[in-house]
C-alpha positions as CSV (number, residue, x, y, z in Angstrom):
1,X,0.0,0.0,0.0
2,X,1.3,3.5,-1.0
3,X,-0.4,6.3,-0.4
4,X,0.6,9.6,-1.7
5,X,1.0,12.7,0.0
6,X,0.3,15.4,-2.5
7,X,2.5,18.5,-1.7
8,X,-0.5,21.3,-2.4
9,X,-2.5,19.0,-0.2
10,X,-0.1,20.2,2.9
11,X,-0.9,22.6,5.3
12,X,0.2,26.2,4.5
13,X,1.3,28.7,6.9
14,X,3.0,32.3,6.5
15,X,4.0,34.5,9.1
16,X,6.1,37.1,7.4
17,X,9.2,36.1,8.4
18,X,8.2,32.2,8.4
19,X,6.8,30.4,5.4
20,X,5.7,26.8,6.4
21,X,4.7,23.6,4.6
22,X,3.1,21.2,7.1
23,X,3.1,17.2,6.0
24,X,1.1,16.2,8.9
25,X,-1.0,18.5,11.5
26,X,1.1,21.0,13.3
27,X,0.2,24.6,15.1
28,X,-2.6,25.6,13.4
29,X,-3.3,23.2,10.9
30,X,-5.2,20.3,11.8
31,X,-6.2,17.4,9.8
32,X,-7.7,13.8,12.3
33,X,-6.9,12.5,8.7
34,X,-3.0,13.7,8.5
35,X,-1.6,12.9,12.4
36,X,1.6,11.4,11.5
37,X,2.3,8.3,10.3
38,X,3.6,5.7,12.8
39,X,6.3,7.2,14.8
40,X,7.0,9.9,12.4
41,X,5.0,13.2,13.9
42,X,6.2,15.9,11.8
43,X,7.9,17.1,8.2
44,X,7.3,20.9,8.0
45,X,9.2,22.9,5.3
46,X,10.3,26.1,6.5
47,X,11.2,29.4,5.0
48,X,13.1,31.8,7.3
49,X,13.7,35.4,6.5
50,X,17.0,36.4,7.6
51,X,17.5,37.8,10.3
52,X,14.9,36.1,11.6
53,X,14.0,32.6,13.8
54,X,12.5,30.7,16.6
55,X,12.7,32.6,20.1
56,X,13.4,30.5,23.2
57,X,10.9,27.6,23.5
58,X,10.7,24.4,25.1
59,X,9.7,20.9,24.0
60,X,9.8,18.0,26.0
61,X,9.4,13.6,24.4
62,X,10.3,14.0,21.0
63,X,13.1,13.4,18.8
64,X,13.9,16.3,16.0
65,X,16.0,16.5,13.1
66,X,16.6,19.3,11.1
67,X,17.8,19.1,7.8
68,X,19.1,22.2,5.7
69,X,18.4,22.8,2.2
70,X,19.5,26.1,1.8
71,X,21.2,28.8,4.1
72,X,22.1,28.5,7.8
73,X,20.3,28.3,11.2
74,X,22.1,29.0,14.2
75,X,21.2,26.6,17.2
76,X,20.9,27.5,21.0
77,X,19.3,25.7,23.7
78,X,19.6,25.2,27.8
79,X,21.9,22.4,27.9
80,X,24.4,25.1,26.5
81,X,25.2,23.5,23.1
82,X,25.2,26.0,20.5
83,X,26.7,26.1,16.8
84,X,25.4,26.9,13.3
85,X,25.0,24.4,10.4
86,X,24.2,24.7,6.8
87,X,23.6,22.4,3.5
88,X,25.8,19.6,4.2
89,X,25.0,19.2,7.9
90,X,22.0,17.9,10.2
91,X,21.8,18.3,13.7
92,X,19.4,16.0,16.3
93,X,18.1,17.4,19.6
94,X,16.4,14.6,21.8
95,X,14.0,16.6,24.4
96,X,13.8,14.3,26.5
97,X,12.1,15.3,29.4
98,X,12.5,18.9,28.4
99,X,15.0,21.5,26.9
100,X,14.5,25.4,25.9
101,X,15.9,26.1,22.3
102,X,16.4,28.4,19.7
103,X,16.4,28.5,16.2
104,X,17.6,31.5,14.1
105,X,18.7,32.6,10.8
106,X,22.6,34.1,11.2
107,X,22.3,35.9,7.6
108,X,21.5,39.2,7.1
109,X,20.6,39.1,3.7
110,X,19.7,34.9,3.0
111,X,16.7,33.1,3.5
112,X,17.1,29.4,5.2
113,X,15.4,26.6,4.0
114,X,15.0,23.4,6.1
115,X,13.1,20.1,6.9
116,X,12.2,20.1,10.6
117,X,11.6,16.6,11.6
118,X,9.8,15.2,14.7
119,X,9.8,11.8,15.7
120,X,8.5,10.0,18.8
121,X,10.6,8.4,21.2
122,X,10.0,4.8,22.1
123,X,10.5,6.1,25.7
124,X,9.6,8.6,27.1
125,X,11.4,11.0,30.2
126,X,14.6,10.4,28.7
127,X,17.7,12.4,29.0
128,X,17.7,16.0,26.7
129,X,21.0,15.8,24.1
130,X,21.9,17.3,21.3
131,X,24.6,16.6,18.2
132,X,25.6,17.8,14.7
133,X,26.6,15.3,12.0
134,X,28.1,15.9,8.7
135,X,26.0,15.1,6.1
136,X,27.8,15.4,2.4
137,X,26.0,15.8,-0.7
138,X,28.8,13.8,-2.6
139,X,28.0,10.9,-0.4
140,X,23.8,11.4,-1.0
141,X,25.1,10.3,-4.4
142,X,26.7,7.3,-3.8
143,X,23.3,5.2,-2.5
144,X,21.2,5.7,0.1
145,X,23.1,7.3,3.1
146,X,22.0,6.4,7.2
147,X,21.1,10.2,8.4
148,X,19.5,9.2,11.6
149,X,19.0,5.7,13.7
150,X,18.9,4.1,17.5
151,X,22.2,3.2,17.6
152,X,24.3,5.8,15.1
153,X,25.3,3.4,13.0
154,X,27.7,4.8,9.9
155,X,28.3,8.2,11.3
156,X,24.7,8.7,11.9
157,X,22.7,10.9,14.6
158,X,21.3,8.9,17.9
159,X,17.4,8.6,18.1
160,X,15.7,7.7,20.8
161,X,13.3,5.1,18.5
162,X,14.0,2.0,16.6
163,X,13.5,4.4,13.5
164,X,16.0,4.7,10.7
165,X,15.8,7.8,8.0
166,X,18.0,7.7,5.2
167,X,18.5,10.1,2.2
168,X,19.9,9.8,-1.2
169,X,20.5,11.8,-4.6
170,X,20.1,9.8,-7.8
171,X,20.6,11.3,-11.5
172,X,17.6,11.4,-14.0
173,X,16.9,7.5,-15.2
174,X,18.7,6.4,-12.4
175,X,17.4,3.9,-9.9
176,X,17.6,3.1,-6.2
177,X,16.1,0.0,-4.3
178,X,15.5,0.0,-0.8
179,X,14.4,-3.1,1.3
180,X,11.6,-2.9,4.0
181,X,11.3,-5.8,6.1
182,X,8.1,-7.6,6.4
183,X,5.6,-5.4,8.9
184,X,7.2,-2.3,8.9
185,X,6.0,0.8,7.9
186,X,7.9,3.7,5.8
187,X,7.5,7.5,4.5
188,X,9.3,9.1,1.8
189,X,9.6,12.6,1.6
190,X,10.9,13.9,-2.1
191,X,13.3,16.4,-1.4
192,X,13.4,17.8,-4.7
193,X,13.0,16.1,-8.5
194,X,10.3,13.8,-10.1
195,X,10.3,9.8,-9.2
196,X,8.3,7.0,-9.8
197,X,8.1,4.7,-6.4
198,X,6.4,1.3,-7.4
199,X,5.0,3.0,-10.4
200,X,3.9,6.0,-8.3
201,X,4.6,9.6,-9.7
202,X,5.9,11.7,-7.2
203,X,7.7,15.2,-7.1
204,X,8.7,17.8,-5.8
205,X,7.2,18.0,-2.1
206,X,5.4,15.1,-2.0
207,X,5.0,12.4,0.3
208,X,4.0,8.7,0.6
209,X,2.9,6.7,3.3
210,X,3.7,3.2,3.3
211,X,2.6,-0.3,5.0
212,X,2.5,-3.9,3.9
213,X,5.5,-3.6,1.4
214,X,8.9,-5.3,1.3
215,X,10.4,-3.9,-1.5
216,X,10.8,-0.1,-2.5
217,X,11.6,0.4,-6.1
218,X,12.6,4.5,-7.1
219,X,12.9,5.5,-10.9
220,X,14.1,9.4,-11.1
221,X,12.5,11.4,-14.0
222,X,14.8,13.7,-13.0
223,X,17.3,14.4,-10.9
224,X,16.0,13.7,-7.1
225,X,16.3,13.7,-3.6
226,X,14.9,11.3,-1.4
227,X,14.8,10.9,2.5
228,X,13.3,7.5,3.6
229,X,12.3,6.6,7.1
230,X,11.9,3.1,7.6
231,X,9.4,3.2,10.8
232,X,8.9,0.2,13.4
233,X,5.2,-1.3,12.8
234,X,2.4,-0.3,14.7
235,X,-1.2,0.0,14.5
236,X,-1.8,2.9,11.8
């Protein structure tokens, strides 16, 4: 089963100095229909203006990636960690039982462009940590390439969930397989590009949810990037 995700079916949000995409319900936008899907909670794309970011706030049992597309964001929060990263880097902050933060964009003249990414933990009242990882686009194009998991295998961040999320860059009419094992649910999130997933047009924006297959098959139309979560199973 593969459901798509259309990107203009998203939730839409614009602030002035935030422009949001919402995959699932977030703030404002609510859909019973679009909760998440297994473990994942959240994709939002965000536009900041620069100069601009998230003040000070607090979030407690979750697990949150951001990945940059474009620009920079400059990270604080109240453990004291603090550092800025751009394209080519993630970072993961595990709230634990709760942490203060702030998000901001360092450039006076750049919008930043980013994937926030919330995923539940498989316990909760955990310890608050955070880490940047290195994330190379010249290794997005050699196969798919570990971003996140529970035990940071192959230089990847350290989530809180037996949940693995994976990215990838493949040239138009190239081809990338990925195995799900029997019961386990997935979500793909298209980066950028046009793909065909089991047959299924996607682009640009688009999601899919996934349950009850074992074997992903992804044909790029044109050049494309992928991230993949490969979620434990669960009733959905």
């Amino acid at each position: 089963m593969i459901i798509p995700r259309r990107s203009d079916e998203r939730g839409y949000a614009h602030h002035g100095w935030l422009e949001a995409r919402h995959s699932f319900s977030f703030a404002e936008y609510y859909d019973p229909q679009e909760m998440g899907w297994g473990a994942l909670r959240v994709i939002n794309e965000d536009r900041v203006a620069p100069g601009s970011g998230f003040g000070m706030h607090g979030h407690r049992d979750m697990e949150i990636v951001t990945y940059i597309l474009d620009g920079a964001l400059e990270h604080k929060d109240s453990l004291g960690h603090g550092g800025v990263i751009r394209r080519g880097e993630i970072q993961r902050m595990s709230a634990g039982k709760g942490i203060l933060h702030s998000e901001f964009n360092p450039s006076p003249s750049e919008p930043t462009h980013l994937l926030q990414i919330w995923i539940q933990p498989a316990r909760l009242g955990g310890s608050a940590s955070y880490e940047q990882q290195a994330l190379p686009e010249d290794e997005l194009r050699q196969g798919w390439r570990l971003v996140a998991s529970p035990d940071g295998a192959q230089g990847s961040a350290t989530i809180g969930q037996d949940a693995r999320l994976w990215a990838t860059l493949i040239g138009a009419r190239a081809r990338a397989d990925y195995a799900l094992a029997a019961g386990r649910l997935a979500y793909v999130h298209v980066v950028k590009g046009a793909l065909r997933l089991n047959g299924q047009a996607l682009s640009t924006g688009d999601g899919a949810k996934i349950a009850d297959e074992t074997r992903l098959e992804f044909i790029a139309d044109a050049e494309s990037e992928i991230l993949l979560f490969d979620l434990p199973p669960q009733s959905v």
